[in-house]
C-alpha positions as CSV (number, residue, x, y, z in Angstrom):
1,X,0.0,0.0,0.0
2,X,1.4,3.3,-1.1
3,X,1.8,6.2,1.5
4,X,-0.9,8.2,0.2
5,X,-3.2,5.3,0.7
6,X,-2.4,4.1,4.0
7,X,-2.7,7.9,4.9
8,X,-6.3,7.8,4.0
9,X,-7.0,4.5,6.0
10,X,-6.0,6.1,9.3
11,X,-7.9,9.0,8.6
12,X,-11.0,7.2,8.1
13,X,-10.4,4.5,10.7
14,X,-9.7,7.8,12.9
15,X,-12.9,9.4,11.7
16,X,-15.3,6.1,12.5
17,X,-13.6,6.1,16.3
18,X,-14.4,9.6,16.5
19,X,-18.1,8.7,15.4
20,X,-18.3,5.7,17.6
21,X,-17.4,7.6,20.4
22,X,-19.8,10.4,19.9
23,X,-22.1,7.7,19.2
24,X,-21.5,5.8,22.5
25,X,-21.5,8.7,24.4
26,X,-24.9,10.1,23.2
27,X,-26.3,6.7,24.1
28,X,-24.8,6.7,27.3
29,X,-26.0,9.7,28.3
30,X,-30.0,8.8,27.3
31,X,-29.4,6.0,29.0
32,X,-28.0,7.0,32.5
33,X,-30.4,10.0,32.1
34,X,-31.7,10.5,35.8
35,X,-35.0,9.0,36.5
36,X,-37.7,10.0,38.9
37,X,-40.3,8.0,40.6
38,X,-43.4,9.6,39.2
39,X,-46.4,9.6,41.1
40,X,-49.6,10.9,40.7
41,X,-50.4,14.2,42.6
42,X,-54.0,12.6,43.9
43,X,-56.1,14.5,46.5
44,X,-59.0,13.0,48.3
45,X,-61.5,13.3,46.0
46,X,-59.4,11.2,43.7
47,X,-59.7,8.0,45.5
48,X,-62.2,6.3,48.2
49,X,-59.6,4.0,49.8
50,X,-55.9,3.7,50.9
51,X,-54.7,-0.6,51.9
52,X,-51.6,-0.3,53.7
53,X,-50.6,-4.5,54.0
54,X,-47.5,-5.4,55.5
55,X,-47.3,-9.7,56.1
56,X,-50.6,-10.1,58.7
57,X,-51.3,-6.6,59.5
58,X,-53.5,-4.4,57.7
59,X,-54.7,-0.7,57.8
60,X,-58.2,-0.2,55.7
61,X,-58.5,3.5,55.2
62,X,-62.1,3.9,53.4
63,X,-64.4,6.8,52.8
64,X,-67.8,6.9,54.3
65,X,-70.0,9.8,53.8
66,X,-68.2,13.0,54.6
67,X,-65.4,11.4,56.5
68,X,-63.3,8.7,56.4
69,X,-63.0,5.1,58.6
70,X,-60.0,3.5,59.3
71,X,-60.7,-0.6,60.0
72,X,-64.1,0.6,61.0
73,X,-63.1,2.9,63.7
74,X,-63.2,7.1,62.9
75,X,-60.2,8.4,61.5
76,X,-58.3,11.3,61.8
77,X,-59.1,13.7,59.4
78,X,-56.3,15.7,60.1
79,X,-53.6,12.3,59.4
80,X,-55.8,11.9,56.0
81,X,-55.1,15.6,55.0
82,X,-50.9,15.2,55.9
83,X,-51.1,11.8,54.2
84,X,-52.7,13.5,50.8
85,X,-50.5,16.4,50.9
86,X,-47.2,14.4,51.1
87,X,-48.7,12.8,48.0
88,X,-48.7,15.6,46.3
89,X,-45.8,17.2,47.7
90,X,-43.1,18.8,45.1
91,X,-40.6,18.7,47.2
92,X,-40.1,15.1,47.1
93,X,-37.4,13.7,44.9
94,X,-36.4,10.1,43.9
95,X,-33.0,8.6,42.5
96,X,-33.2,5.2,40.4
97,X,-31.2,2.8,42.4
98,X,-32.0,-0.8,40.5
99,X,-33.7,-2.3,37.6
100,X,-33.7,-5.5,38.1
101,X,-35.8,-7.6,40.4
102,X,-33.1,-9.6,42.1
103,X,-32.8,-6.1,44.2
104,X,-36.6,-6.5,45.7
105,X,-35.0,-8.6,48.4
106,X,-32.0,-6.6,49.5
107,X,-34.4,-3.7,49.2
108,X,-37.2,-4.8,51.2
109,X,-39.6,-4.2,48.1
110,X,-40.7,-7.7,48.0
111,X,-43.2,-9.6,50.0
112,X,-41.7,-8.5,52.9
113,X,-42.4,-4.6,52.0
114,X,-45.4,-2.8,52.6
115,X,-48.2,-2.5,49.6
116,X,-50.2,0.4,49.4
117,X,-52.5,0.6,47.4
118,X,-54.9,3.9,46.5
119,X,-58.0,2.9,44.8
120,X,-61.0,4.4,43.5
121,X,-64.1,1.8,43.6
122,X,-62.8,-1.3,41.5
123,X,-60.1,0.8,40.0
124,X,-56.4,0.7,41.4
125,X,-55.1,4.3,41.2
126,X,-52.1,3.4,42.4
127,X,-50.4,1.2,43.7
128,X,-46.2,1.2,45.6
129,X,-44.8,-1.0,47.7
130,X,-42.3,0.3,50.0
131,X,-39.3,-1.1,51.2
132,X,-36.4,-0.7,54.0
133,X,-35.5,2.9,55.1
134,X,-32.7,4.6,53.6
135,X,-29.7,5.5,55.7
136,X,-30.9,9.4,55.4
137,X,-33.7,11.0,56.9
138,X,-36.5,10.6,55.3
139,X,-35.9,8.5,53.2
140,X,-37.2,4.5,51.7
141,X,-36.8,2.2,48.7
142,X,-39.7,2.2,47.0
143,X,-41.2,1.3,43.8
144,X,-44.2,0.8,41.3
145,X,-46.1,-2.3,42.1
146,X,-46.1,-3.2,38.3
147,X,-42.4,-2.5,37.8
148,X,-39.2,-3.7,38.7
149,X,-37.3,-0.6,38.8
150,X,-36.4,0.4,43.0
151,X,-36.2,4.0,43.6
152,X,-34.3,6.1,46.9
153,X,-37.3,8.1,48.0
154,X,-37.1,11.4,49.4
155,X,-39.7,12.4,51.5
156,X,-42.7,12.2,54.2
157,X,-44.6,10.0,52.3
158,X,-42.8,6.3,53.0
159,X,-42.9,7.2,56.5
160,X,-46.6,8.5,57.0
161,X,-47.4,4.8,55.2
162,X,-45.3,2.9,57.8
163,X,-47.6,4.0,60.3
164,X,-49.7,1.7,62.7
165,X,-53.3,1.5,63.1
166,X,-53.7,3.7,66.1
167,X,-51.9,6.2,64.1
168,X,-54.9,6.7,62.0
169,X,-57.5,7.0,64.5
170,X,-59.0,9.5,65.8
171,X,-58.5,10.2,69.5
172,X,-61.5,12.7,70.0
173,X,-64.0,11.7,72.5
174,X,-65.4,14.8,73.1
175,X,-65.7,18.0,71.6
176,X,-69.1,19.9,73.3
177,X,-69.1,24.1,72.9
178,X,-69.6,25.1,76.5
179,X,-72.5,27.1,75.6
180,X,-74.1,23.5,74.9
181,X,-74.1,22.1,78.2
182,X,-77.2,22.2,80.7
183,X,-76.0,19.3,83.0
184,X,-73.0,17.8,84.3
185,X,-73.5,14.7,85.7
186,X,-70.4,13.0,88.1
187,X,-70.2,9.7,90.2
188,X,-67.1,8.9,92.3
189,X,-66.5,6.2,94.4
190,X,-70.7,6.3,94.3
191,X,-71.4,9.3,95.0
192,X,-72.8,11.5,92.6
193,X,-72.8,15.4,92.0
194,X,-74.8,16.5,89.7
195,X,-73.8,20.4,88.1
196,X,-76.9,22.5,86.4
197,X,-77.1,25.5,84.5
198,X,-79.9,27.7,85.4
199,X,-80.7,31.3,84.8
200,X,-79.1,32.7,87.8
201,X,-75.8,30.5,87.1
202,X,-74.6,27.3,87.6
203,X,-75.6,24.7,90.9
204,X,-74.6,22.2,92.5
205,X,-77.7,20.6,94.1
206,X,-78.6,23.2,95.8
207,X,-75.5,25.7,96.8
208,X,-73.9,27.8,93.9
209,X,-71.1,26.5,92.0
210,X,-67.7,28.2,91.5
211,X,-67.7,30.2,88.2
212,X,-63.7,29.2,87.7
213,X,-64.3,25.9,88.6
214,X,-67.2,25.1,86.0
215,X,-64.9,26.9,83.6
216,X,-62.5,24.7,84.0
217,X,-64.5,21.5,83.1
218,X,-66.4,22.8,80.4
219,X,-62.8,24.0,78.8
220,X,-62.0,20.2,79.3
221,X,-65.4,19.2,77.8
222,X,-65.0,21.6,74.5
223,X,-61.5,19.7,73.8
224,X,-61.7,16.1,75.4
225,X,-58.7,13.7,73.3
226,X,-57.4,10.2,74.3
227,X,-53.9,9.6,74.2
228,X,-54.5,5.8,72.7
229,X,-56.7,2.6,72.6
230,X,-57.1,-0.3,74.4
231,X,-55.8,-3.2,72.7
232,X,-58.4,-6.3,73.0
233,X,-56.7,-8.0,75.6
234,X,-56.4,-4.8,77.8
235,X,-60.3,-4.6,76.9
236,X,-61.0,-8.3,78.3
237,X,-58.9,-7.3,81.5
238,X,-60.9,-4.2,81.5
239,X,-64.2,-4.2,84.1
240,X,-66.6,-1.1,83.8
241,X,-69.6,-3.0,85.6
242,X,-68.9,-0.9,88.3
243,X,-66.9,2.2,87.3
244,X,-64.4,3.9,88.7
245,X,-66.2,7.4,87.6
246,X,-68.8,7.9,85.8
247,X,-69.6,10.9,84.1
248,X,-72.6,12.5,82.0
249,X,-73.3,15.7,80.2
250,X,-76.9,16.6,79.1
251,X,-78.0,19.3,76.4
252,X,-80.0,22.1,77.6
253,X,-82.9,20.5,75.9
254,X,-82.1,17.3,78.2
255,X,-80.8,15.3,75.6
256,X,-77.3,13.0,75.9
257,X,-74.3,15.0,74.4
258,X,-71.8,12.4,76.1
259,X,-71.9,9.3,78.3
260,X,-68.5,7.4,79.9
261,X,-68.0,4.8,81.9
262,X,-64.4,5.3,83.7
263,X,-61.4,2.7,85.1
264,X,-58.7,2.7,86.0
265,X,-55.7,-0.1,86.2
266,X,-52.1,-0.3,86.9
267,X,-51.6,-0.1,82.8
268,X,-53.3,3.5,82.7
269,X,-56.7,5.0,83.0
270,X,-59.7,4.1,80.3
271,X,-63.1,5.6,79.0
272,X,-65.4,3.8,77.5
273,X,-69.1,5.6,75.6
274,X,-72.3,4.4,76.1
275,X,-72.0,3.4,72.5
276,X,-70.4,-0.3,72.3
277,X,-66.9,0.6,70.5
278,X,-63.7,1.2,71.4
279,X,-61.8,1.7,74.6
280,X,-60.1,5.0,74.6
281,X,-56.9,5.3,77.0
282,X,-56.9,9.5,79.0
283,X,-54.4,11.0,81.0
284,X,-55.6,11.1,84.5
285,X,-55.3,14.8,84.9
286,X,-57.3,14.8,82.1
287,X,-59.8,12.9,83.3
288,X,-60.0,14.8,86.9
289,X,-60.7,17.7,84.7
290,X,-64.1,16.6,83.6
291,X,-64.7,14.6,87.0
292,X,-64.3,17.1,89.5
293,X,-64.9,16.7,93.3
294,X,-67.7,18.6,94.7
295,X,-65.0,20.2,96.5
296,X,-63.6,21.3,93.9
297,X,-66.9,22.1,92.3
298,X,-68.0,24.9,95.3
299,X,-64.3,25.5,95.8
300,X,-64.0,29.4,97.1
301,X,-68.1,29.1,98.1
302,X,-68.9,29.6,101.6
């Protein structure tokens, strides 16, 4: 081969590297392009119910009417709105971590994760199961049910999924405007005190009551939360035959606004409605609030 001709070989052997690489590169990079978990930015009126699964327990978050239930119990209206707008939060990010399923089990996005799943009647609107934590806060392995591809989550969302049943629920027992209440029923130890509202003020039986004293309860009455359930076997253990207290509020009209039956055991201190239900566990300062002495009651009355 003559000079001029094996010139002209390396230049074109030169010029189909060059192409390769550019070639190679632009592939690489639309390849390795970053990838985000993208989810749906669904509100509540989107969907009608949330299944959290994770091996034998299971959270049923389900609309009905104008709230929402949680296992059949109220839920928290106020954990529903948090959970919807981490949904839709734009601060979240994600970074594509594995493709392949062989990384479900490392990753605790396998059988072992938790499935959520947001549906709207028969439909499945979405549907993630979520893995381990990551070592940051605030962050999970998480991925598309219907994909193999695991993603490092950034944000609340993982987190407000992982939580338990009691999480959900919500602790209200009471919430009676003071302006409401006509009469305050109380039994300790079996003897009862009963508070009335009448035009000249508020009584107890016959004697006046103290004015900072009745505040006091109502206040309590207006804003009366649990600080967690009774688990069924604290409920069998649990005896409200004869209560510890016992207290009652009346309307104006006469009519029930709220009736609990009280205990107490070494494990903490329990209400419990009129209404079969749940067993709701209250601080005991709390609950001294709303069943007063009659002391206390005509405390600062001659």
């Amino acid at each position: 081969m003559s000079v001029t001709g094996l010139i002209r070989a390396v230049s074109a052997l030169v010029v189909l590297l060059v192409l390769w690489g550019a070639f190679a590169l632009f592939r690489g990079t639309i390849g390795d392009a970053p990838r985000d978990l993208a989810l749906p930015h669904l509100t509540a009126a989107d969907v009608d119910r949330v299944s959290i699964v994770r091996g034998g327990d299971t959270v049923v978050l389900a609309r009905s009417g104008a709230g929402w239930r949680v296992n059949g119990h109220p839920a928290d209206g106020t954990q529903l709105d948090q959970l919807f707008r981490a949904l839709a939060d734009t601060g979240t990010s994600s970074e594509l971590l594995a493709r392949s399923a062989a990384s479900h089990g490392r990753l605790g996005v396998d059988t072992a994760g938790r499935r959520v799943v947001f549906a709207r009647g028969a439909d499945t609107v979405l549907a993630l199961l979520i893995g381990e934590q990551g070592r940051a806060f605030q962050t999970a392995y998480v991925r598309l049910a219907s994909d193999d591809e695991v993603f490092l989550f950034r944000g609340a969302l993982p987190g407000m999924l992982s939580r338990a049943l009691d999480a959900w629920r919500d602790r209200s027992i009471a919430r009676i405007p003071p302006d409401s209440v006509g009469t305050v029923i109380i039994t300790r130890n079996d003897r009862e005190a009963t508070l009335t509202r009448g035009a000249g003020g508020w009584t107890v039986g016959a004697r006046p009551a103290d004015t900072a004293a009745v505040g006091r309860l109502l206040g309590a009455l207006g804003d009366l939360t649990a600080i967690g359930f009774a688990s069924p076997a604290e409920i069998d253990s649990l005896d409200f035959t004869r209560p510890w207290r016992r207290l009652a509020v009346l309307g104006r009209a006469g009519d029930t606004l709220l009736a609990l039956d009280l205990d107490s055991t070494p494990a903490g201190y329990w209400a419990r409605g009129a209404v079969p239900g749940g067993v709701f566990k209250v601080d005991f300062w709390r609950l001294d609030q709303v069943t007063p002495t009659v002391e206390v009651l005509l405390a600062g009355r001659p």
